[in-house]
C-alpha positions as CSV (number, residue, x, y, z in Angstrom):
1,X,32.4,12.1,22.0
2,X,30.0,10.8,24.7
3,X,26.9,12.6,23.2
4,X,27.6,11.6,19.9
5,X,27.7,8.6,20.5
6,X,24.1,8.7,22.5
7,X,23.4,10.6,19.1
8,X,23.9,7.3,16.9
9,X,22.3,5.0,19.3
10,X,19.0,7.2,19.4
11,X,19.3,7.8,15.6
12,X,19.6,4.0,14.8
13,X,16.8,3.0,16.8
14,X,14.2,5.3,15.2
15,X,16.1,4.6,11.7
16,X,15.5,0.6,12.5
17,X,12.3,1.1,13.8
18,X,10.7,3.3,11.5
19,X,12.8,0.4,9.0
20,X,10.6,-2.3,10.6
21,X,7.8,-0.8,10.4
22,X,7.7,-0.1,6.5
23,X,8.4,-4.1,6.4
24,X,5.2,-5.1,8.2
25,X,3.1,-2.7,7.1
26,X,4.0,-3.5,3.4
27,X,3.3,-7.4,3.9
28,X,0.4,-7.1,6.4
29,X,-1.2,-4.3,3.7
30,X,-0.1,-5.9,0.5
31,X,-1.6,-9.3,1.8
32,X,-4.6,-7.7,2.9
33,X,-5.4,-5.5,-0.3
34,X,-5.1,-8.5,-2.4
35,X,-7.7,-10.8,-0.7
36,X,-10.0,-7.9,-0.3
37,X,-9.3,-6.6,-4.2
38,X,-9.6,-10.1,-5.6
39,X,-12.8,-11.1,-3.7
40,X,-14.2,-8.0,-4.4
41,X,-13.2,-8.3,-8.5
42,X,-14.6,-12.6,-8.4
43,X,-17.9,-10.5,-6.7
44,X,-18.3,-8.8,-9.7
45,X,-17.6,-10.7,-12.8
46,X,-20.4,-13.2,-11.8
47,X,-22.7,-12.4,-14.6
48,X,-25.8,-13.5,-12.4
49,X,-24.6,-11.5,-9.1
50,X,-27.7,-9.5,-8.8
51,X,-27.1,-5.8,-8.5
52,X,-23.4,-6.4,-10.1
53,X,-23.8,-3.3,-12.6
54,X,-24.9,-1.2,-9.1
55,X,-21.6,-2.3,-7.6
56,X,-19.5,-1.8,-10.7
57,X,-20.6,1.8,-10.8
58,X,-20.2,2.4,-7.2
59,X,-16.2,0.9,-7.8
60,X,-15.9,3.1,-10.9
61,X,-17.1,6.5,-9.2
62,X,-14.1,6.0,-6.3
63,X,-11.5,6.3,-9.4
64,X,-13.0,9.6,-9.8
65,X,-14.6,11.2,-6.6
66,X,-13.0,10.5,-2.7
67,X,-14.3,12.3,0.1
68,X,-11.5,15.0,0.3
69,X,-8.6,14.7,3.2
70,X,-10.8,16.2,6.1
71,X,-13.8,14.4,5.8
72,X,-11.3,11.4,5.6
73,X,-9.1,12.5,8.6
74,X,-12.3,13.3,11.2
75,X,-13.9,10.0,10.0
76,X,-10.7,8.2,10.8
77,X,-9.4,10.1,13.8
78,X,-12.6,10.5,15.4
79,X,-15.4,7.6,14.2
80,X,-12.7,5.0,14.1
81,X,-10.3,6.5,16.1
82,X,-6.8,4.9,14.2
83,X,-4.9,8.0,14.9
84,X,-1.4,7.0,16.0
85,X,-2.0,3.0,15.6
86,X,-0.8,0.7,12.8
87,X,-4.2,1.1,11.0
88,X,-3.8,3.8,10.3
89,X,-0.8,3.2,7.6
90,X,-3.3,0.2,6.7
91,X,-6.6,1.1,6.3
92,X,-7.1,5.1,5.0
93,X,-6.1,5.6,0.4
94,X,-4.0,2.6,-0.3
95,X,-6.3,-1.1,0.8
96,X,-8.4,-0.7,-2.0
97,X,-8.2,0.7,-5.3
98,X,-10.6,0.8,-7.7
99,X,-7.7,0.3,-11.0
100,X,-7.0,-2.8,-9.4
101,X,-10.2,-4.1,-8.7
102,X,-11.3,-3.7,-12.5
103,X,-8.1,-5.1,-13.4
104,X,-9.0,-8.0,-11.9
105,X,-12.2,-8.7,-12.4
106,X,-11.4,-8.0,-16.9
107,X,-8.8,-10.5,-16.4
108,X,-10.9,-13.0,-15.0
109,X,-13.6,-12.5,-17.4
110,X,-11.8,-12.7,-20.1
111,X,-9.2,-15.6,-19.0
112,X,-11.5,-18.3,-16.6
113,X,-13.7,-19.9,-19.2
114,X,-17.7,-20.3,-17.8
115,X,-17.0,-23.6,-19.0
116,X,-14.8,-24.4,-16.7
117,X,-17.0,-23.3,-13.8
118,X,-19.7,-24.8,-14.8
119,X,-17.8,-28.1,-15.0
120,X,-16.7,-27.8,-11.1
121,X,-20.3,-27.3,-10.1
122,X,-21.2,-30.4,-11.9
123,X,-18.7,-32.0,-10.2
124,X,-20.6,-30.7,-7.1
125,X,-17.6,-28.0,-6.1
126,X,-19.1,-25.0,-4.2
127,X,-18.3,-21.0,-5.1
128,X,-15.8,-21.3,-2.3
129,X,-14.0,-24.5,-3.2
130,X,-14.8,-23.3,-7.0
131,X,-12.4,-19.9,-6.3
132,X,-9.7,-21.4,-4.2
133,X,-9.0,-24.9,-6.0
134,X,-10.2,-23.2,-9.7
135,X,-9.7,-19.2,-10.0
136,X,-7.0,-18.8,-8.0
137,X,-4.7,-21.5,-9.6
138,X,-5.1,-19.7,-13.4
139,X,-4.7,-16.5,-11.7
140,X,-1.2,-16.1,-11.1
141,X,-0.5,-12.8,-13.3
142,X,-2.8,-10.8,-12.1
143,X,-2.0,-11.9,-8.7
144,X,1.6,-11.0,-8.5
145,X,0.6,-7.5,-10.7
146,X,-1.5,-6.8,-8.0
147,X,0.5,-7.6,-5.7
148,X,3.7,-5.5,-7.0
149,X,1.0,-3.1,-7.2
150,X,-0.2,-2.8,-3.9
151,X,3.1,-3.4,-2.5
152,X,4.8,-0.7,-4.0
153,X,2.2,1.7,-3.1
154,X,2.2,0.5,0.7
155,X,6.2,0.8,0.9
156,X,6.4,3.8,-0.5
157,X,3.4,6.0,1.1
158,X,4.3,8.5,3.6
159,X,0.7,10.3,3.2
160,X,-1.0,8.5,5.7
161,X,1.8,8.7,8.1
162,X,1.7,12.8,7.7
163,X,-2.3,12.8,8.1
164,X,-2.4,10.2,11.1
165,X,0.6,9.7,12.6
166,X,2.6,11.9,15.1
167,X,4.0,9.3,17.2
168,X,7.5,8.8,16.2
169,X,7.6,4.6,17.3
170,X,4.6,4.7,14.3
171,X,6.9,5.8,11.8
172,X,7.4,4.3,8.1
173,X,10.8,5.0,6.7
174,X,9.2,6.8,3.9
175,X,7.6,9.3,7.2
176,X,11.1,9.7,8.6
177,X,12.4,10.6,5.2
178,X,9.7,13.3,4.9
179,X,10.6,14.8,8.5
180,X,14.4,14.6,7.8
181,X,13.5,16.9,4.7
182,X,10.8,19.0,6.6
183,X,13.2,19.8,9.4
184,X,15.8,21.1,6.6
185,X,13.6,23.3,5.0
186,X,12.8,24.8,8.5
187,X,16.4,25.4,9.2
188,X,17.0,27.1,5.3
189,X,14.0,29.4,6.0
190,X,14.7,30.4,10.0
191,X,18.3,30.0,10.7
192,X,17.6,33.3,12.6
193,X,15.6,30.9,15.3
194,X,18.9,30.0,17.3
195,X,17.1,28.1,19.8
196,X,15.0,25.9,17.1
197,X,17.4,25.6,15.0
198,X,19.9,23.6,17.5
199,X,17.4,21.5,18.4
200,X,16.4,20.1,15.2
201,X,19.9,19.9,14.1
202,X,20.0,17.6,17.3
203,X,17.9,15.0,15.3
204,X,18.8,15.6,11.8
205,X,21.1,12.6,10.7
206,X,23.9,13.4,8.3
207,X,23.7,13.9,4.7
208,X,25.4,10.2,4.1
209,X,23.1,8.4,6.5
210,X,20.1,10.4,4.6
211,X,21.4,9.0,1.2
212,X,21.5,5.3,2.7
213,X,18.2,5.7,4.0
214,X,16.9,6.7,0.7
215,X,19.2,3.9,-1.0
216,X,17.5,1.3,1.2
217,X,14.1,3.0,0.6
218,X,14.7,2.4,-3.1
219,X,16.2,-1.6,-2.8
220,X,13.3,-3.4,-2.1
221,X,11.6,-2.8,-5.0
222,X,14.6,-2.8,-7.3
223,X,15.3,-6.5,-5.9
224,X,11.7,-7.3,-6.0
225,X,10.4,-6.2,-9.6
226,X,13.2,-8.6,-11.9
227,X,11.0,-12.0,-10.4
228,X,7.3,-10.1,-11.0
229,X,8.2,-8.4,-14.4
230,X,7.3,-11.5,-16.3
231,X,4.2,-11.8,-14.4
232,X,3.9,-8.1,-14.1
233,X,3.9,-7.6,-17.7
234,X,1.6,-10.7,-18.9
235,X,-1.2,-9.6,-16.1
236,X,-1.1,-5.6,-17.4
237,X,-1.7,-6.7,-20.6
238,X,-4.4,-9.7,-20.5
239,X,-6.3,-7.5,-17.5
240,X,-6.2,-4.3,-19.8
241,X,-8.5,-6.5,-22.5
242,X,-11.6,-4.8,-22.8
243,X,-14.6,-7.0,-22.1
């Protein structure tokens, strides 16, 4: 009874941690990819940016090349050394996205009238005062697409965890999910192991705490995407307009 009991405790801490974790790293990454993606997507549609078409290109070609997962895991690991930190569910496949930066920058060429711009510079507004007080305003649509986006892609990653990540206090829930269901399929393939195989049925939760994990993986978004669908739905379409 005892060492059940120590069984619960240590299985609800990592459960809550690895719970808490997913939460900051969704906000801290879904805040951060959408200042970076909508910066990057104002850069751009600027007709007299010089060297916009260079840039353009250069976004386009990361929707269809990426340096491949070890040239990404020693660059990471090794240059900027994020192996085991927070960053490292942060920073590596999911800040940026090309999609989203395109989306963005069709939907504010096609929706922000030059007229408009031109009328704030008049009025002796700068580019910076001209994006926050102007651009962002008109731009809630895309914003909250972009940010369901992102969000969703940040809550529900566990590839970055499996690549960077061995510290179990670094742990996503998504993570935790994956080693619940590697652990399993060690114990189907070696039950032979006797030794192994009690140990990592040590740590395995049951099958009813495994479904409410996945049932509390899953309810974020489904509470979340009723109050962005209308957005969600208005800034797919206008952002999808070919210039």
């Amino acid at each position: 009874m005892e060492f059940r009991s120590v069984f619960l405790i240590k299985q609800g801490t990592v459960i809550s941690k690895s719970f808490l974790n997913s939460i900051l790293v969704t906000f801290m990454g879904t805040a951060l990819g959408i200042m970076v993606t909508v910066l990057l997507a104002y850069t751009i549609s600027r007709k007299e940016l010089v060297g916009r078409k260079l840039i353009m290109l250069f976004v386009f070609f990361t929707m269809l090349f990426n340096g491949g997962m070890v040239p990404t895991y020693l660059m990471s690991t090794q240059i900027f050394h994020i192996k085991n930190t927070m960053w490292a569910l942060l920073f590596p496949h999911l800040l940026v996205n090309g999609f989203n930066v395109l989306l963005v920058r069709t939907f504010f060429n096609e929706n922000i009238p030059e007229v408009l711009l031109e009328a704030a510079r008049i009025d002796g507004a700068g580019e910076i005062s001209i994006f926050r007080n102007v651009v962002l305003p008109i731009s809630k649509p895309i914003l909250a697409t972009i940010g369901l986006l992102v969000g969703v892609g940040y809550w529900n990653d566990w590839y970055n965890g499996l690549l960077f990540v061995t510290d179990v206090n670094y742990y996503t829930l998504q993570n935790f999910l994956n080693k619940i269901m590697t652990d399993l399929q060690f114990l189907s393939q070696n039950m032979s192991a006797t030794s192994d195989v009690n140990s990592i049925i040590a740590n395995v939760p049951s099958g009813t705490v495994r479904m409410a994990m996945a049932f509390i993986g899953a309810l974020p978004v489904i509470i979340v995407f009723p109050f962005f669908q209308k957005y969600f739905t208005k800034g797919i379409t206008v952002g999808a307009v070919k210039e």
